[in-house]
Biopython code that builds the backbone (N, CA, C, O; Angstrom):
import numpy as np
from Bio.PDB.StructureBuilder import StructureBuilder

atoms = [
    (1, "UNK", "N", (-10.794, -0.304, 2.837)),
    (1, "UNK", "CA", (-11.195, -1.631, 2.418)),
    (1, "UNK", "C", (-12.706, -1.748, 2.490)),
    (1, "UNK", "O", (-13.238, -1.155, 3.428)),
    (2, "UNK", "N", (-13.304, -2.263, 1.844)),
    (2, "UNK", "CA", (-14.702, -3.081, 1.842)),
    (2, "UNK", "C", (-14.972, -3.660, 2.918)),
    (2, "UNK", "O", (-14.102, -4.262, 3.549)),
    (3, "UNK", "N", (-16.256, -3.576, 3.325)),
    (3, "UNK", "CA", (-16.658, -3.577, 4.424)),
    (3, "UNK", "C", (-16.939, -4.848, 4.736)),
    (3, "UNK", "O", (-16.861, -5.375, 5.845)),
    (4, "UNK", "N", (-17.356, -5.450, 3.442)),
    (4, "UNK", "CA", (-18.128, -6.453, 3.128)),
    (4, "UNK", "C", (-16.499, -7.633, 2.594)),
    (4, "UNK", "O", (-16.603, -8.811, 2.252)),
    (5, "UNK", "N", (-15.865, -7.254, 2.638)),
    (5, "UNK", "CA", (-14.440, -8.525, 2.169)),
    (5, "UNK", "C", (-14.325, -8.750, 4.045)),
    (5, "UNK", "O", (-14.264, -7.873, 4.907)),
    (6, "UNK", "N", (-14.328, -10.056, 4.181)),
    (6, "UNK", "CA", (-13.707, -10.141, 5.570)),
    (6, "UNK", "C", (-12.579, -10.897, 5.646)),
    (6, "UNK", "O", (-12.412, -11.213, 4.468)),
    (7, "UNK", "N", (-12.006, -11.218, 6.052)),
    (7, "UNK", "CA", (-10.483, -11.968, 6.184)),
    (7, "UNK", "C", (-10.490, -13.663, 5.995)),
    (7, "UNK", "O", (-11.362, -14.369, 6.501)),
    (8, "UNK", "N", (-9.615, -14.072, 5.361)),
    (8, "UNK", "CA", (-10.116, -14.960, 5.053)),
    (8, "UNK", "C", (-8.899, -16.195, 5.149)),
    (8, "UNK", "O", (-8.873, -17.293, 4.594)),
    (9, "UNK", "N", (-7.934, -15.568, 6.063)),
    (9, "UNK", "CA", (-6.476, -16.779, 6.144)),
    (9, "UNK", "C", (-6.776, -16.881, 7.575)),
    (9, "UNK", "O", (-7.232, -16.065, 8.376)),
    (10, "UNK", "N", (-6.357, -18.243, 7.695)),
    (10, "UNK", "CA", (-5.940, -19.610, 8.793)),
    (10, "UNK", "C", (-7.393, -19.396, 9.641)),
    (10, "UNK", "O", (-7.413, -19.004, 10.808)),
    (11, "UNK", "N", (-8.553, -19.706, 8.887)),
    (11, "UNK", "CA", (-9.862, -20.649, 9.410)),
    (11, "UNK", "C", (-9.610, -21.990, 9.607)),
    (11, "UNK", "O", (-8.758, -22.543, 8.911)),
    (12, "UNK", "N", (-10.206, -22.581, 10.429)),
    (12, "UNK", "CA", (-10.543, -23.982, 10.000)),
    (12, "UNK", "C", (-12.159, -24.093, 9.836)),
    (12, "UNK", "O", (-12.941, -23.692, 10.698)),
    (13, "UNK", "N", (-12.541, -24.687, 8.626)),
    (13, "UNK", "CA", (-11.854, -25.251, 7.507)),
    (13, "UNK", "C", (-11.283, -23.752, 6.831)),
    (13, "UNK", "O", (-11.436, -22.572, 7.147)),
    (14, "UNK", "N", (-10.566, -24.445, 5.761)),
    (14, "UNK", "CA", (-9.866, -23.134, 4.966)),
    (14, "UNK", "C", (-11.209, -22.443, 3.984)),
    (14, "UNK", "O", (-12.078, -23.120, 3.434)),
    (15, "UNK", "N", (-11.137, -21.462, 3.959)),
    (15, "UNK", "CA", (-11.781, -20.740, 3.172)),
    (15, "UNK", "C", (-12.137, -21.457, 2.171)),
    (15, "UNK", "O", (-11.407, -22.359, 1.761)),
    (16, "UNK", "N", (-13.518, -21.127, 1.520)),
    (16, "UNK", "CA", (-14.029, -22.044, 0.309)),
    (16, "UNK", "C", (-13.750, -21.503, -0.830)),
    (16, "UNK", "O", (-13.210, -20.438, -0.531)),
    (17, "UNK", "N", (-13.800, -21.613, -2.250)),
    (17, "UNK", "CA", (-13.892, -21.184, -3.339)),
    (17, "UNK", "C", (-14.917, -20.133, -3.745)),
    (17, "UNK", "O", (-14.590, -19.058, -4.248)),
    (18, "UNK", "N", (-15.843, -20.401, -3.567)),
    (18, "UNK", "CA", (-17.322, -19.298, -3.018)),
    (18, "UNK", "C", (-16.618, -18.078, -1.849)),
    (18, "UNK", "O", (-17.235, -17.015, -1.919)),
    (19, "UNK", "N", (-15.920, -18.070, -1.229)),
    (19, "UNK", "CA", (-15.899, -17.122, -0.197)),
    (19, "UNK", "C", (-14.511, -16.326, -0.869)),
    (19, "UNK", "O", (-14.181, -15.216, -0.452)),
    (20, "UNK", "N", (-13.841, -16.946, -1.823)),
    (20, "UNK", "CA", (-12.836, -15.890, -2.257)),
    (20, "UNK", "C", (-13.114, -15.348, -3.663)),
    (20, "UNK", "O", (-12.407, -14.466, -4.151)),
    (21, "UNK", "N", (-14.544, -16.090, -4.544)),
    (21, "UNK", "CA", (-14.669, -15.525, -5.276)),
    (21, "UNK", "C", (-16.024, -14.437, -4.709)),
    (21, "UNK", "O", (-16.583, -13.975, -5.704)),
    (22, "UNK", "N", (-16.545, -14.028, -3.645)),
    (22, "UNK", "CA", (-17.100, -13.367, -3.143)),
    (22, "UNK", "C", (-16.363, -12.103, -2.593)),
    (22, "UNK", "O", (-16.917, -11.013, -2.445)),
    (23, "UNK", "N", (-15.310, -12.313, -2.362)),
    (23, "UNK", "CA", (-14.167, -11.309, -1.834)),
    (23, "UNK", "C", (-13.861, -10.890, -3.337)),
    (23, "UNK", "O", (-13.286, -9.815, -3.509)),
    (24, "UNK", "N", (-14.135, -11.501, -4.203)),
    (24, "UNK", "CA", (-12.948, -11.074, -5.705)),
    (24, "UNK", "C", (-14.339, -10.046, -5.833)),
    (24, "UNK", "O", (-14.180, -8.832, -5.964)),
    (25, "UNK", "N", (-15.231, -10.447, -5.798)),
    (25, "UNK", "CA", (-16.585, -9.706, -6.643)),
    (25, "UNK", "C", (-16.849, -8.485, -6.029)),
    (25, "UNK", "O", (-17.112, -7.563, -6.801)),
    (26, "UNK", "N", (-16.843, -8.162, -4.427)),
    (26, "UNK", "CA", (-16.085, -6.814, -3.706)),
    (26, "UNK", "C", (-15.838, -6.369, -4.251)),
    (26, "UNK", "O", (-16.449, -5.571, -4.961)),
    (27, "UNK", "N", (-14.364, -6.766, -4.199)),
    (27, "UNK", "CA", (-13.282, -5.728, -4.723)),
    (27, "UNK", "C", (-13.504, -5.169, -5.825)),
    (27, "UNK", "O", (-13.399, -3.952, -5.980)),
    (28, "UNK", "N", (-13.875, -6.070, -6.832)),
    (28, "UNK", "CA", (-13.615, -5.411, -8.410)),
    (28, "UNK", "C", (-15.055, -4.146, -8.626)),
    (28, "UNK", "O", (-14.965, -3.226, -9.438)),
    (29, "UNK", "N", (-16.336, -4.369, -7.705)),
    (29, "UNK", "CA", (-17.459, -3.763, -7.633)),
    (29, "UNK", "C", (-17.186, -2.556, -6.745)),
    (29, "UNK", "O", (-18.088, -1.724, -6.645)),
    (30, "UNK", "N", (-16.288, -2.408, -6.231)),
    (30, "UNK", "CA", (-15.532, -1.244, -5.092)),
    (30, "UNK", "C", (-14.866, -0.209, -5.744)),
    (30, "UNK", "O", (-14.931, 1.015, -5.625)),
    (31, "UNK", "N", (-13.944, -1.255, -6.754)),
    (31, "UNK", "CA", (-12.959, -0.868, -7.580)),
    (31, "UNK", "C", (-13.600, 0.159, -8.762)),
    (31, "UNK", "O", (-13.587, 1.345, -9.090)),
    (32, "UNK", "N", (-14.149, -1.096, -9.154)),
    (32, "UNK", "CA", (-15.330, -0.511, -10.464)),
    (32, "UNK", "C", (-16.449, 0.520, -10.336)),
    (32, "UNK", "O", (-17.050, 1.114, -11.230)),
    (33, "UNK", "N", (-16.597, 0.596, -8.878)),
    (33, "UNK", "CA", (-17.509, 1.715, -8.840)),
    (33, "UNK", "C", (-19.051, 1.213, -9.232)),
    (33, "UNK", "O", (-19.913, 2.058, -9.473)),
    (34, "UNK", "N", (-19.306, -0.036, -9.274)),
    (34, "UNK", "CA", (-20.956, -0.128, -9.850)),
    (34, "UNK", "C", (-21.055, -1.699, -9.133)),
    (34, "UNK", "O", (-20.228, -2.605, -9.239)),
    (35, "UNK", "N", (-22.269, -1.702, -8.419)),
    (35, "UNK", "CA", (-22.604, -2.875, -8.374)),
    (35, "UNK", "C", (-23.024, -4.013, -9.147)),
    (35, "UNK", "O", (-23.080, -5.187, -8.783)),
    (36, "UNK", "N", (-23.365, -3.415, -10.472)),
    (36, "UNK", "CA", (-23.751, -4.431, -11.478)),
    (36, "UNK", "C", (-23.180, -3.803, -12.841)),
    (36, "UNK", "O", (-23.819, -2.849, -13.284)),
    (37, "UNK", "N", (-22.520, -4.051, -13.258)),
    (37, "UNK", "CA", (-22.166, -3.156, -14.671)),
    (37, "UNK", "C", (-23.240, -3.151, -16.253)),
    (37, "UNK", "O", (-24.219, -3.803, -16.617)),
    (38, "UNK", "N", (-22.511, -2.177, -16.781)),
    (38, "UNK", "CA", (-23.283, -2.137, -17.914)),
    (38, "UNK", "C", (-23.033, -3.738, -18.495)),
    (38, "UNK", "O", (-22.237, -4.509, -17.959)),
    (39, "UNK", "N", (-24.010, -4.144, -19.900)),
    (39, "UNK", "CA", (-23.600, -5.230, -20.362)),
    (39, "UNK", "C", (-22.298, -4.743, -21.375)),
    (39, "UNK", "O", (-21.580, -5.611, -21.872)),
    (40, "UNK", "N", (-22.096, -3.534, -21.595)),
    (40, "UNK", "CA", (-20.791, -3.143, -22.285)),
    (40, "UNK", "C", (-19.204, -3.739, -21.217)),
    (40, "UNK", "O", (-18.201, -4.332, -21.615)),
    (41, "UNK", "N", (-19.458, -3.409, -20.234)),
    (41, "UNK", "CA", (-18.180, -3.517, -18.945)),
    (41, "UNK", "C", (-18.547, -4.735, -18.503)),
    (41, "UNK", "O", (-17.649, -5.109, -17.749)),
    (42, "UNK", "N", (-19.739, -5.889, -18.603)),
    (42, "UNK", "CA", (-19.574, -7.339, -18.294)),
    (42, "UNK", "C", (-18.479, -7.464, -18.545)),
    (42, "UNK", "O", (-17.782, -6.580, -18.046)),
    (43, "UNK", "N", (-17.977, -8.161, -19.098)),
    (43, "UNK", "CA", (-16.622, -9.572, -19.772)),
    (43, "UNK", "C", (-15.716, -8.631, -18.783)),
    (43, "UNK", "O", (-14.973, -9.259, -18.029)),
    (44, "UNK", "N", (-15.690, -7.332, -18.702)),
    (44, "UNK", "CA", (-14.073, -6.743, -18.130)),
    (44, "UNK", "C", (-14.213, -6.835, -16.419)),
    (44, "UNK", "O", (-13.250, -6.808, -15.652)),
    (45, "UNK", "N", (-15.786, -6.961, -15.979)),
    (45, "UNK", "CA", (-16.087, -7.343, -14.401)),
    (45, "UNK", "C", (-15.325, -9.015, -14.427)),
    (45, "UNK", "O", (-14.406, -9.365, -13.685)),
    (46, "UNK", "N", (-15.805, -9.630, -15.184)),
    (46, "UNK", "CA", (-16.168, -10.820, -14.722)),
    (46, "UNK", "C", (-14.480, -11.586, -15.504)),
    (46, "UNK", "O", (-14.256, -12.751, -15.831)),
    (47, "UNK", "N", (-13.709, -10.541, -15.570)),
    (47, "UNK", "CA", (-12.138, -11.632, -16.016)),
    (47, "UNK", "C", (-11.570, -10.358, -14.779)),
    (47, "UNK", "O", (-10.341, -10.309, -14.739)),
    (48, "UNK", "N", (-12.154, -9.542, -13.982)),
    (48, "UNK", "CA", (-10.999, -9.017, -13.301)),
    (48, "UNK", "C", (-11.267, -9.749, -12.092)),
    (48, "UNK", "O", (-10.465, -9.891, -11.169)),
    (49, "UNK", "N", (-12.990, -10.420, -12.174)),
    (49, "UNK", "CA", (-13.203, -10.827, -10.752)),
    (49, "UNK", "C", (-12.236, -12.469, -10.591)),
    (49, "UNK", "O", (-11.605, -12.968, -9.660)),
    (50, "UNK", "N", (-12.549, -12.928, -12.068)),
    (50, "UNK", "CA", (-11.420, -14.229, -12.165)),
    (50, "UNK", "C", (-9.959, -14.115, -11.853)),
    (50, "UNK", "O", (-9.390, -15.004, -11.218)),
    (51, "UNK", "N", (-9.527, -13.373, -12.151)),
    (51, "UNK", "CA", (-7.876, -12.954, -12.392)),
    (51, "UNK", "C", (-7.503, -12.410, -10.493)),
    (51, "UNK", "O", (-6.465, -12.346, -9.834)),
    (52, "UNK", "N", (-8.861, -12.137, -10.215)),
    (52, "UNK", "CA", (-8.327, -11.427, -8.624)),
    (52, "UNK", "C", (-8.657, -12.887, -7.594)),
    (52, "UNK", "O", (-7.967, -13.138, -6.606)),
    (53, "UNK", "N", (-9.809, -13.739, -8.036)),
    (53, "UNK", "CA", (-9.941, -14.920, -7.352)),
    (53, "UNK", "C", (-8.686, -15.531, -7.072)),
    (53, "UNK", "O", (-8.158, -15.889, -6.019)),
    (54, "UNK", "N", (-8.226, -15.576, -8.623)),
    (54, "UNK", "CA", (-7.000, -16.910, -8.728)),
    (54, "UNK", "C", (-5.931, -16.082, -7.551)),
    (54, "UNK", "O", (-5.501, -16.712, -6.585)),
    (55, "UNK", "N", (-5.560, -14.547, -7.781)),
    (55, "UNK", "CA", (-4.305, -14.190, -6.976)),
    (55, "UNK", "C", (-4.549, -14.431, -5.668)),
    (55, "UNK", "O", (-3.657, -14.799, -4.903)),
    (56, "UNK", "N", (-6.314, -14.162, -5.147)),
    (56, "UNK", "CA", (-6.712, -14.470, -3.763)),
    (56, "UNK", "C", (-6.046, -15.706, -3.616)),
    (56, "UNK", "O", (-4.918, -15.881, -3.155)),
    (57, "UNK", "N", (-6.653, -16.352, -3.946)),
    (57, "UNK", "CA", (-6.124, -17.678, -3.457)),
    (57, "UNK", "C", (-4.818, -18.498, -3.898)),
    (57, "UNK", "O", (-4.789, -19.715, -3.718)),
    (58, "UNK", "N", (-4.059, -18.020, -4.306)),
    (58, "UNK", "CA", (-2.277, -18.035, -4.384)),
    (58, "UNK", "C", (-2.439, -17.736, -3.211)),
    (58, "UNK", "O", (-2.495, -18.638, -2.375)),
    (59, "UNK", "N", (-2.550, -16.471, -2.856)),
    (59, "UNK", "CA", (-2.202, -15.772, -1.844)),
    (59, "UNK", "C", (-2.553, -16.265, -0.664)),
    (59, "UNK", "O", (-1.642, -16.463, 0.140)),
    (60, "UNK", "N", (-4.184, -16.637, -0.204)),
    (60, "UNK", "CA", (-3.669, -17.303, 0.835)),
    (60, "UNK", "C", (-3.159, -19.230, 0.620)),
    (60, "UNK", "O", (-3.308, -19.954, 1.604)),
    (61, "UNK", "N", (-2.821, -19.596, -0.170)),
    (61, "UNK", "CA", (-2.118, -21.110, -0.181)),
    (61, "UNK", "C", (-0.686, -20.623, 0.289)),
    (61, "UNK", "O", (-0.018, -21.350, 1.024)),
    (62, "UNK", "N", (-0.260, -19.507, -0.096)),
    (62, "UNK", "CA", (1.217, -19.106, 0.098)),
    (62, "UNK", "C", (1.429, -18.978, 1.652)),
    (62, "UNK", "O", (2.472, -19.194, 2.268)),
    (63, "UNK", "N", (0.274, -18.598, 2.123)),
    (63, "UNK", "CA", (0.671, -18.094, 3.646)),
    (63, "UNK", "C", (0.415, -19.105, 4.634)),
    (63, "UNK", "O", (-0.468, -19.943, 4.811)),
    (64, "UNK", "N", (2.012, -18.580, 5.523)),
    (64, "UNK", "CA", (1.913, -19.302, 6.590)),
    (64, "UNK", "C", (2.038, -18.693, 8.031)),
    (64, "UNK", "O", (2.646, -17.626, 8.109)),
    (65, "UNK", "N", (1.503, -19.279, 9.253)),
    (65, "UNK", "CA", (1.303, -18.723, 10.324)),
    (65, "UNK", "C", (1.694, -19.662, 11.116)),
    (65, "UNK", "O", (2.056, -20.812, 10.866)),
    (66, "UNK", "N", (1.570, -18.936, 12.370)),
    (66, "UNK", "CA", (2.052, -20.302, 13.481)),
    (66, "UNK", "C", (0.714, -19.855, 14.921)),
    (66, "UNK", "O", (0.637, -20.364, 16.039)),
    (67, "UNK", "N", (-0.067, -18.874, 14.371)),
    (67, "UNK", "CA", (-1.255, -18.947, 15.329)),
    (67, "UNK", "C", (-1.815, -20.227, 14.907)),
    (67, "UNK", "O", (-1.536, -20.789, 13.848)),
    (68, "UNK", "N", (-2.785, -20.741, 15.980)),
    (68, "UNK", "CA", (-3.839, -21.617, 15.396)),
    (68, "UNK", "C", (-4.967, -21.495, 15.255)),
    (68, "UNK", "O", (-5.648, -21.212, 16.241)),
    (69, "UNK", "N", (-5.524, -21.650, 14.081)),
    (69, "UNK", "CA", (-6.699, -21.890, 13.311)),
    (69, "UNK", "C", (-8.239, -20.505, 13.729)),
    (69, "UNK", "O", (-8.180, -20.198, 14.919)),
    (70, "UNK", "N", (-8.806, -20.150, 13.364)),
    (70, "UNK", "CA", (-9.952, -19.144, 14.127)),
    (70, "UNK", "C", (-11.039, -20.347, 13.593)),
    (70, "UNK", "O", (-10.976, -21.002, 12.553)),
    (71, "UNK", "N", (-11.858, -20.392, 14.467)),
    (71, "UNK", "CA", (-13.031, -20.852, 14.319)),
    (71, "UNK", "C", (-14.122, -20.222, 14.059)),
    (71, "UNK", "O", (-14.597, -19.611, 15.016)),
    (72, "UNK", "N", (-15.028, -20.133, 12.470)),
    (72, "UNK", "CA", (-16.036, -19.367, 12.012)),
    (72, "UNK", "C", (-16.895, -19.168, 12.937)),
    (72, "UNK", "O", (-17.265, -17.995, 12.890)),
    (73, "UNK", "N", (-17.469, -19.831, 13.882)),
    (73, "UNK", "CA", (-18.883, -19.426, 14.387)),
    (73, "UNK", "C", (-18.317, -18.819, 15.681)),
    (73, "UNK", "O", (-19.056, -18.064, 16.312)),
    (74, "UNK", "N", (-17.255, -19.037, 16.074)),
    (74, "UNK", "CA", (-16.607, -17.778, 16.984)),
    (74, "UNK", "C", (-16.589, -16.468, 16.678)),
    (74, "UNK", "O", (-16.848, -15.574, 17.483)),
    (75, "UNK", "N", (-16.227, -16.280, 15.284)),
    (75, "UNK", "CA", (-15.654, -15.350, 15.259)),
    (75, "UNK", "C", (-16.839, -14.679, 14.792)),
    (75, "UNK", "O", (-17.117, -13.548, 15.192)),
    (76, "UNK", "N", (-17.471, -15.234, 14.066)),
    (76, "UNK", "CA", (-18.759, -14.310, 13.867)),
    (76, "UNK", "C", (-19.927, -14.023, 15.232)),
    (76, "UNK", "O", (-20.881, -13.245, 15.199)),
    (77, "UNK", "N", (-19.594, -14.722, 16.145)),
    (77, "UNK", "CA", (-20.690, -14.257, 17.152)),
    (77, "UNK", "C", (-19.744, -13.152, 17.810)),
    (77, "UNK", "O", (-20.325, -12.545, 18.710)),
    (78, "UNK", "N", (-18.477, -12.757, 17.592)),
    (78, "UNK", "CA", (-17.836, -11.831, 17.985)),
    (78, "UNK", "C", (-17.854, -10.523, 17.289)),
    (78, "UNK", "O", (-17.566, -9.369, 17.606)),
    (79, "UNK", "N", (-18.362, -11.207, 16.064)),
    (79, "UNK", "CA", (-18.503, -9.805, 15.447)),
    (79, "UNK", "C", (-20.139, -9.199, 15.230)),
    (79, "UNK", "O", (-20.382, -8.000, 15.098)),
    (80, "UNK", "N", (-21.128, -10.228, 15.224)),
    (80, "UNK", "CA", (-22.555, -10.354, 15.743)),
    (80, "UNK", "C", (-22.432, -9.304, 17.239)),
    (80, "UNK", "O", (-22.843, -8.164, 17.022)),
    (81, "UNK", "N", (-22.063, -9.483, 18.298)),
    (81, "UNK", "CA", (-21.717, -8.332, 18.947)),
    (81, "UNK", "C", (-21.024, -7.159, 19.431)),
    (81, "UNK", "O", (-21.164, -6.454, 20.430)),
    (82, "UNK", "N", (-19.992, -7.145, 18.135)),
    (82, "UNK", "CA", (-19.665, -5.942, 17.946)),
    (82, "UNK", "C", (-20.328, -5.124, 17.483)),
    (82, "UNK", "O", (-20.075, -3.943, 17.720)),
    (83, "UNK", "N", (-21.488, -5.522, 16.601)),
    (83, "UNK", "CA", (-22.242, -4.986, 15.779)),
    (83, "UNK", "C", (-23.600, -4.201, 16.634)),
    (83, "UNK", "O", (-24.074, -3.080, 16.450)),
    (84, "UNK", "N", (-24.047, -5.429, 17.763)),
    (84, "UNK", "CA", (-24.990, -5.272, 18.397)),
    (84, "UNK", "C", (-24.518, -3.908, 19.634)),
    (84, "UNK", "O", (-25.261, -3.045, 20.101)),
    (85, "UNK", "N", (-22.801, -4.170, 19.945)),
    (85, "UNK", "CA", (-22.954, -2.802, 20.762)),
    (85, "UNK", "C", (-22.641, -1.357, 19.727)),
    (85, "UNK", "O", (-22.984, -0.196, 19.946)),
    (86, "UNK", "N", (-22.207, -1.674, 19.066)),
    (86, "UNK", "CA", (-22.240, -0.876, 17.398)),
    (86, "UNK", "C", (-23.480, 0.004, 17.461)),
    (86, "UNK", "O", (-23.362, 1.192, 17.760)),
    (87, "UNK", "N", (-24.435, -0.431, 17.243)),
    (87, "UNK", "CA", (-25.873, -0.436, 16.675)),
    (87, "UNK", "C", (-27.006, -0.351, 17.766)),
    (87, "UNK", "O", (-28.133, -0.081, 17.352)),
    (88, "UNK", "N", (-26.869, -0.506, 18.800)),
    (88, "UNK", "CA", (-27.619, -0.324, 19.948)),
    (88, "UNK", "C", (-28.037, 0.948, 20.003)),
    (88, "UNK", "O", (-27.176, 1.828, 20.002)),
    (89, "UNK", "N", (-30.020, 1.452, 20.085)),
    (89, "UNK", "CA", (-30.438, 2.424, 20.485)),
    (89, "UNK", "C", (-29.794, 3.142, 21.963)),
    (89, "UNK", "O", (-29.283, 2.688, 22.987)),
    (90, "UNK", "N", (-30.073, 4.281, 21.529)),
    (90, "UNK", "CA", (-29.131, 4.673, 22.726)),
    (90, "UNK", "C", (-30.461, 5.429, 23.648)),
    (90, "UNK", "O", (-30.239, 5.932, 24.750)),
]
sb = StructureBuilder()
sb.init_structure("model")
sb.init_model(0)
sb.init_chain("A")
sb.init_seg("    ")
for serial, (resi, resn, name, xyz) in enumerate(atoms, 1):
    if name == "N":
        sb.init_residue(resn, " ", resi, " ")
    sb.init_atom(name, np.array(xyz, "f"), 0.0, 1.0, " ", f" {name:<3s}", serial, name[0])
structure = sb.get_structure()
């Protein structure tokens, strides 16, 4: 998986529209192999990144859990130091 897609079911608040079409643009640039495509392969980036948004987000409206909720700025200062013992001169 992409390093850069991070998870994106049962936040509070729920994931934004921006954050799953950011996950769609990943994938299809992972997929696709190019970070920016030719202007020949535009239109075929930019309806796979649409077509993968919309299933993202079926997908998570569909899901249900019975944990409760992760809180963003938790979870990123958790991963802010995973990173930091990650990455630490040794």
């Amino acid at each position: 998986m992409c390093r850069n897609i991070r998870p994106l079911n049962n936040f509070a608040p729920p994931a934004t529209r921006s954050e799953v079409q950011a996950a769609a643009l990943q994938y299809v640039r992972k997929v696709g192999g190019a970070s920016k495509p030719s202007q020949a392969n535009e239109q075929a980036y930019a309806t796979a990144v649409a077509a993968i948004a919309a299933a993202t987000q079926d997908l998570l409206d569909s899901l249900v859990t019975s944990a409760p909720p992760k809180d963003r700025d938790e979870e990123a200062a958790k991963a802010r130091a995973r990173a930091a013992k990650r990455y630490a001169s040794a």
